[in-house]
N, C-alpha and C positions, 0 to 999 in steps of 0.2 A: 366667295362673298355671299353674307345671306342680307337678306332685309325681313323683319316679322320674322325669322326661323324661316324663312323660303329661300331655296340654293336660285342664287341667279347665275346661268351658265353665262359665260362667256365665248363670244362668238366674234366671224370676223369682220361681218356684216350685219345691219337690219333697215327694213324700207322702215322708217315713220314718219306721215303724213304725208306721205307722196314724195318722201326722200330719203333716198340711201346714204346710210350712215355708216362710215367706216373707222377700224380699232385704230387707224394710224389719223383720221377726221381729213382727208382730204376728201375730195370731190370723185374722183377717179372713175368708181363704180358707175355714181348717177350720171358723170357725162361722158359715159360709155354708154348708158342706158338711153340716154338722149339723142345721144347720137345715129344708133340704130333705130330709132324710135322717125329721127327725121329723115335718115336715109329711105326706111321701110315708104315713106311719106313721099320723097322725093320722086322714086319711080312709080306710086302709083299716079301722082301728080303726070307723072311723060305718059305713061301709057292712056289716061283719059284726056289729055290735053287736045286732041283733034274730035273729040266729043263734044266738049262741051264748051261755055264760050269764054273770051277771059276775066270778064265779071265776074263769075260763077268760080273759077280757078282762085281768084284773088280772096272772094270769101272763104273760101275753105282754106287758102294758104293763112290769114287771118284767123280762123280758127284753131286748127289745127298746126302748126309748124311755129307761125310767131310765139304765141305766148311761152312756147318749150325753146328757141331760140334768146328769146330775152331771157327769160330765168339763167340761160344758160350762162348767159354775161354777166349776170348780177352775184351769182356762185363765181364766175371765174375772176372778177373783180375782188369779192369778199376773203377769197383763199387765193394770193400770187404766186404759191409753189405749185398748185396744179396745171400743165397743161394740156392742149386739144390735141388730138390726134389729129 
């Protein structure tokens, strides 16, 4: 395929705008990406958890894990043939 005379390869993935896009358009990729993304989250969450206090816990869950958990429903809502591991 070109566009302008430029060869556009085809591939079987790409991230655009902070989402992975795949040649069959299911979700697959990015909530697998997500997934490790909250797991990586989860144990650092246990391993600081007697650190620090649970206020402090809840902001950071808040920051960090919510907004990538809801996204996550809002894709797995949007697309029904994908699902979670």
């Amino acid at each position: 395929m070109k566009i302008n005379d430029t060869k556009i390869l085809q591939v079987e993935s790409c991230k655009y705008l902070g989402i992975f896009i795949d040649s069959k358009l299911s979700w697959q990729q990015h909530i697998d990406f997500d997934y490790k993304k909250i797991i990586k989250f989860t144990s650092i969450f246990y391993k600081i958890r007697i650190k620090i206090d649970n206020e402090l816990l809840k902001i950071l869950y808040f920051a960090f894990v919510n907004p990538c958990r809801h996204f996550m429903v809002l894709k797995f809502m949007a697309s029904r043939t994908t699902h979670f591991i």
